[in-house]
N, CA, C and O of each residue as an XYZ file, in Angstrom:
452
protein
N     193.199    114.348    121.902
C     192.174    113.344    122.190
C     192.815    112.159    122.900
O     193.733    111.612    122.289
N     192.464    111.657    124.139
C     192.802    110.353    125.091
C     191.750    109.822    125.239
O     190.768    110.386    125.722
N     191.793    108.349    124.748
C     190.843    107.763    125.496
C     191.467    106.516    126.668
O     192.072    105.546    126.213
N     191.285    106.639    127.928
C     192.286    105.452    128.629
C     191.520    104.108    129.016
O     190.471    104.093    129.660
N     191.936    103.403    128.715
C     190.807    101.866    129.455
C     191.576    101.836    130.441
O     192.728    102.241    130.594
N     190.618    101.154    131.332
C     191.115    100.271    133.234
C     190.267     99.194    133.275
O     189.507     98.787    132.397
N     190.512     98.683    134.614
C     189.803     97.444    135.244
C     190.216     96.254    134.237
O     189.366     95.366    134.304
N     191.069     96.003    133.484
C     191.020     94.461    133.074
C     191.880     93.950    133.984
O     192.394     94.690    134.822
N     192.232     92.177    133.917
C     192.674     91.557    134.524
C     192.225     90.171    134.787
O     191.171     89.891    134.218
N     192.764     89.213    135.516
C     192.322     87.595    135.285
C     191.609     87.455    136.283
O     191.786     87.954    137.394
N     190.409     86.475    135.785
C     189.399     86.403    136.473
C     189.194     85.146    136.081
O     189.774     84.759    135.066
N     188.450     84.383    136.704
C     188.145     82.767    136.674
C     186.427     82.563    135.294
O     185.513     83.365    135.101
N     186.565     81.796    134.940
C     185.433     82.093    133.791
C     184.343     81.529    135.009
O     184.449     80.889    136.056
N     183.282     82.139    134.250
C     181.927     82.602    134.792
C     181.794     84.312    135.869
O     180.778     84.908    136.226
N     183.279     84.652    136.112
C     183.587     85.681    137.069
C     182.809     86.637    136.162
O     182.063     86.363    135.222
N     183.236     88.087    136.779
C     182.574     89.802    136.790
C     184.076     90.577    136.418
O     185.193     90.310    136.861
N     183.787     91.317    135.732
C     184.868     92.851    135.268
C     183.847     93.648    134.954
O     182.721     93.387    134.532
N     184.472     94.830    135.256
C     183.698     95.946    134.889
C     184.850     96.888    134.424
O     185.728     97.336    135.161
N     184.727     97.095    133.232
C     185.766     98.051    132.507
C     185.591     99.258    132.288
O     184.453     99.479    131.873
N     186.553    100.604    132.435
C     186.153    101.631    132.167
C     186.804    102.438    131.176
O     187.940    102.033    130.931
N     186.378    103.649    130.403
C     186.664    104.195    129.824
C     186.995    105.746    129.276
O     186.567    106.337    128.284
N     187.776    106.096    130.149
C     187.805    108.079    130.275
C     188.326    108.621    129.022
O     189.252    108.305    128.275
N     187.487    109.485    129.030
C     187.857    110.393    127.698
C     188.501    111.612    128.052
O     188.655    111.974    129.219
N     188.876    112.246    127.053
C     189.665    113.722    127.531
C     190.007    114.372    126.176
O     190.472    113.505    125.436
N     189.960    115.379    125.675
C     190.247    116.307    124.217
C     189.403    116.400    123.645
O     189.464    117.131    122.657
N     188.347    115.810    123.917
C     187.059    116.501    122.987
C     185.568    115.811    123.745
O     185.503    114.880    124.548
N     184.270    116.783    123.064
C     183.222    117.010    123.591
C     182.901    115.560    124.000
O     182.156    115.098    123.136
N     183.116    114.791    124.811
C     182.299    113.328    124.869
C     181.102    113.396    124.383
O     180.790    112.825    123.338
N     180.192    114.193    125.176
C     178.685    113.800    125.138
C     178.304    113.925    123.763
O     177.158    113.613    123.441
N     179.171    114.368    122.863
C     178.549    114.239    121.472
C     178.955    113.024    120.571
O     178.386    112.744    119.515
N     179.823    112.457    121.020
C     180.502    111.239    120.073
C     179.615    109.697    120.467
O     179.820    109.468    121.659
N     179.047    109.006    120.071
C     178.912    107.572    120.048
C     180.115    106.925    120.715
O     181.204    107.476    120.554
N     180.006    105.286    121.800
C     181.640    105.023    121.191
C     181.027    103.544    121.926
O     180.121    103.093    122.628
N     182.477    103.135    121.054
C     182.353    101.691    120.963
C     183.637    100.584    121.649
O     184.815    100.912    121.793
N     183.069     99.292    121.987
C     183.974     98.874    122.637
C     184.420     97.384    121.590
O     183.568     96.572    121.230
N     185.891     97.275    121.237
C     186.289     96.291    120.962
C     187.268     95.233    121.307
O     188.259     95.513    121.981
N     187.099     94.344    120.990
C     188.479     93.568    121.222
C     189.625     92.485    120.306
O     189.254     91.869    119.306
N     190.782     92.420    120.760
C     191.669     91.721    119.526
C     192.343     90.943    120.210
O     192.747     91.399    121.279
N     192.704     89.523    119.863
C     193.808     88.466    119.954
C     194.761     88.143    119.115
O     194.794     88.356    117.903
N     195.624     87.565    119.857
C     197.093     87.690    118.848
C     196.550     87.098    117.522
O     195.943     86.032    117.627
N     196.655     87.520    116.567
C     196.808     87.132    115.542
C     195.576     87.429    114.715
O     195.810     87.071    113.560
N     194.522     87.868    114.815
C     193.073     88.292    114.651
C     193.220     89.640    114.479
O     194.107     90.434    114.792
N     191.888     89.762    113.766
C     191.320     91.178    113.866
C     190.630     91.613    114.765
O     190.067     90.729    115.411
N     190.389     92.895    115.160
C     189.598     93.727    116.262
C     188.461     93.468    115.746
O     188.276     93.260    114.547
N     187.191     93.458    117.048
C     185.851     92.669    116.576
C     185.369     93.540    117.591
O     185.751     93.783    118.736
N     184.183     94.057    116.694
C     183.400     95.193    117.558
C     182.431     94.214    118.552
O     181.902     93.114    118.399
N     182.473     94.976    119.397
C     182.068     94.252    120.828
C     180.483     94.838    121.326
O     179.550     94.119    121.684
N     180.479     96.176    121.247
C     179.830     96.761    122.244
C     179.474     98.607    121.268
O     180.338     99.131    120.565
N     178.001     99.260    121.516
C     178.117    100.661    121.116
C     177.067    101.071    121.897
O     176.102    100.375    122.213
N     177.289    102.316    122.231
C     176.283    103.086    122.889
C     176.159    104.497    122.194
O     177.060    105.219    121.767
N     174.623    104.716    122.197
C     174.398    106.428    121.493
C     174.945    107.193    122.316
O     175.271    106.878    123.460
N     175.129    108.555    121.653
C     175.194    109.916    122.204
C     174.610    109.806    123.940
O     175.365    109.854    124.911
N     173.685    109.711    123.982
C     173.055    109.760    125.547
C     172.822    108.845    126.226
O     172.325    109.119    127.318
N     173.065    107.397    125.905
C     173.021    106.128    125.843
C     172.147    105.684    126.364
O     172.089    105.139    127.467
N     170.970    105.973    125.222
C     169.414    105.672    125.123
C     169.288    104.545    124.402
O     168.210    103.972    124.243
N     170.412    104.152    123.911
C     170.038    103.113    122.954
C     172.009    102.157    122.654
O     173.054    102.534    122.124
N     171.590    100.955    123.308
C     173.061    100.194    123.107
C     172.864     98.930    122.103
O     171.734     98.594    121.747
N     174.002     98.270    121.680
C     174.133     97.788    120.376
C     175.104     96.847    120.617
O     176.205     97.306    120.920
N     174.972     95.476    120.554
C     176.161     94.560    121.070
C     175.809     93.209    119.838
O     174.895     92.963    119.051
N     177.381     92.439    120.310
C     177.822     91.667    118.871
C     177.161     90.424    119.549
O     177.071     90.402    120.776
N     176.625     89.228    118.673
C     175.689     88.201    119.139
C     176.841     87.129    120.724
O     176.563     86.351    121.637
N     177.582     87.519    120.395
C     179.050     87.096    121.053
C     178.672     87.055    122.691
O     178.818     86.088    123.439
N     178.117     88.454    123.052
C     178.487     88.785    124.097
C     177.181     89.410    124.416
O     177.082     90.239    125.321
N     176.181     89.030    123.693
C     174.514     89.834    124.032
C     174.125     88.923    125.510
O     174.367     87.721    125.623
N     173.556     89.670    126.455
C     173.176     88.963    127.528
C     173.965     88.587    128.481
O     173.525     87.763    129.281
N     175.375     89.113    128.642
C     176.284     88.926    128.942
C     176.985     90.513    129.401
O     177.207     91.035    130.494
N     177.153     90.868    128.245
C     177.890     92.274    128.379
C     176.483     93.264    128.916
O     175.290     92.966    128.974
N     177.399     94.874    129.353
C     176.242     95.562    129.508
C     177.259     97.223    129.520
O     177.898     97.713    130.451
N     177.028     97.802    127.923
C     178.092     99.285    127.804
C     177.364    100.232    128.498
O     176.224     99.918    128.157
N     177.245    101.181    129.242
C     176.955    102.455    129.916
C     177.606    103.671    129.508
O     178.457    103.571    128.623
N     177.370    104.736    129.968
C     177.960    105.473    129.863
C     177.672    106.949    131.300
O     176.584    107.275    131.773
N     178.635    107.360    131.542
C     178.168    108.774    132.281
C     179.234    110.157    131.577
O     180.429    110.438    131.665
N     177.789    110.885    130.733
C     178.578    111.919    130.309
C     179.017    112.952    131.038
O     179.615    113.825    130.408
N     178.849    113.134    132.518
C     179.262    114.131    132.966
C     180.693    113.450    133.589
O     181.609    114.153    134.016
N     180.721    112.355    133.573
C     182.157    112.080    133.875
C     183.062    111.348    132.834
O     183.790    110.419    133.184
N     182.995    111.798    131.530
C     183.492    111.737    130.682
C     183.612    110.234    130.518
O     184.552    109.948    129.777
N     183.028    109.319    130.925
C     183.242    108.169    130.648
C     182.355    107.128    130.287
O     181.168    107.447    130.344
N     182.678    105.626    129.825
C     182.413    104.874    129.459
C     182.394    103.237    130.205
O     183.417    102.987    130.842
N     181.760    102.581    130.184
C     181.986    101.600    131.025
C     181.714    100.206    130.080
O     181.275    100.354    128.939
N     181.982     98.915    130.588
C     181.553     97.403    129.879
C     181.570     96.945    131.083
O     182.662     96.792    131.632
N     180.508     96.664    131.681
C     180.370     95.150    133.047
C     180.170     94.219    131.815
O     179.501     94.373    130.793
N     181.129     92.994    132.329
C     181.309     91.951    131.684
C     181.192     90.797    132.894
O     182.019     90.543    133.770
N     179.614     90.058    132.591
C     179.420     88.826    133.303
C     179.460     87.796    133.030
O     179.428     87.695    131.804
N     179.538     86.533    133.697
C     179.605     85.421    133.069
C     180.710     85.326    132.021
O     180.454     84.948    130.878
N     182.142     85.725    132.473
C     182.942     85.724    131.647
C     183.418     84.187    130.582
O     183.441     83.165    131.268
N     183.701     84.010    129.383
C     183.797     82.576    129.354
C     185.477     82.777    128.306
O     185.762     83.729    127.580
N     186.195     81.711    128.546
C     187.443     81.483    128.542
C     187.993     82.720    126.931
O     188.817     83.628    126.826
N     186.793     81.936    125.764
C     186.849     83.013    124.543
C     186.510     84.420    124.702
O     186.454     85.248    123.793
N     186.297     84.609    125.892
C     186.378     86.358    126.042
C     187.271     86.974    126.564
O     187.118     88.039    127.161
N     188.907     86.058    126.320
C     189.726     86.253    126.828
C     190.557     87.618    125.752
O     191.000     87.036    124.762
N     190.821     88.899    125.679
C     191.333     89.372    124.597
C     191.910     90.815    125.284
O     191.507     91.076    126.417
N     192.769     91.681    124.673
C     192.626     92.832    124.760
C     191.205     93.872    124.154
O     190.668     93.843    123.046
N     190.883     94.770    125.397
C     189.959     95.082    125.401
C     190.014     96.864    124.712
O     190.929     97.562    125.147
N     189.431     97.245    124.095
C     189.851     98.455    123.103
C     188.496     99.586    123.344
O     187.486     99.093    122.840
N     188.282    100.645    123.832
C     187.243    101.621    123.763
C     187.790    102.581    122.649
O     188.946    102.990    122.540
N     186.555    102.894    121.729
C     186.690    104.008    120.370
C     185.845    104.496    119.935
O     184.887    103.833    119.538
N     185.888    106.000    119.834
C     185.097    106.614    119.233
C     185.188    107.023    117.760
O     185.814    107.914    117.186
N     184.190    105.887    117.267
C     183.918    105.754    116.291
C     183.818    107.482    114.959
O     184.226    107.577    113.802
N     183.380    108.128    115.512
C     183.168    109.796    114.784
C     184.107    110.289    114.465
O     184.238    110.928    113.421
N     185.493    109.973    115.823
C     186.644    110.434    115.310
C     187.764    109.660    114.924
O     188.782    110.148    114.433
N     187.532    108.121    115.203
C     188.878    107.348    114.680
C     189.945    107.520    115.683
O     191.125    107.723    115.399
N     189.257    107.388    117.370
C     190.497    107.025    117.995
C     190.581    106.110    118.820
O     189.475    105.960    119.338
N     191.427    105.308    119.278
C     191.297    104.148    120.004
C     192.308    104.773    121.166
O     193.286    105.506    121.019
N     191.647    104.151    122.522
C     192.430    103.843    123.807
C     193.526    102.490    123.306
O     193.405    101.721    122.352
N     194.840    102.588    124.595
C     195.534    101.949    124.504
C     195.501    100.371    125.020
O     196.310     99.529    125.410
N     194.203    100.474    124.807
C     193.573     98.455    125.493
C     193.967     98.355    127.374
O     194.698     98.928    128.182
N     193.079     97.385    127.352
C     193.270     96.747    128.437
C     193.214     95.327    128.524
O     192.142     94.966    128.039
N     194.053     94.117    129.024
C     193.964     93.308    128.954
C     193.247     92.139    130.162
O     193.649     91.897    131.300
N     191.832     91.448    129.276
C     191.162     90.812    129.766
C     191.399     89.093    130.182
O     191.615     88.565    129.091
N     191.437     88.321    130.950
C     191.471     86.793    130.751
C     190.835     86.388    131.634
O     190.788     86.904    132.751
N     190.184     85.300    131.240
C     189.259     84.252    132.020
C     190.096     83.353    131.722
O     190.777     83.431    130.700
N     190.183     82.304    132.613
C     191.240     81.170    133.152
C     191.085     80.875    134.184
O     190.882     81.817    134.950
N     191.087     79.888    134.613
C     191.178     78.784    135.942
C     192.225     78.236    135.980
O     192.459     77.414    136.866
């Protein structure tokens, strides 16, 4: 099971990222998955979830109206457009599927001027 994140990187707050998330070792289209993130010294804070067919998404009051998780199951992947970035959404960024307990190896996000 791999899950890999891309697209992070520094961006000026109020900027655009769009993050992605490829899977590989097992059935995607059947797992839920979720996007989190962690700063030094903190715990990982669920961010972001999308269903099975992603008919239905689920986000933390943090980042509602702001964030937006997708998904395309025929290309095994996962996505987070992240708008209106603001300085506290600065973190490593974590995709996981929740069913099986595995996490990608992050990607790191910052807003800064």
């Amino acid at each position: 099971v791999q899950l890999v994140e891309a697209g992070g990187g520094l961006v000026q707050p109020w900027g655009s990222l769009r993050l992605s998330c490829a899977a590989s070792g097992f059935t995607f289209s059947t797992y839920a998955i979720s996007w989190y993130r962690q700063t030094p010294g903190k715990q990982r804070d669920w961010v972001a979830q999308i269903t099975i067919s992603g008919g239905s998404t689920f986000y933390s009051d943090s980042v509602k109206g702001r964030f937006t998780i997708s998904r395309v199951n025929a290309e095994n992947s996962v996505y987070l457009q992240m708008n209106n970035l603001k300085p506290e959404d600065t973190a490593v960024y974590f995709c996981y599927a929740p069913g099986l307990g595995y996490w990608g190896q992050g990607t790191q996000v910052t807003a800064s001027s």
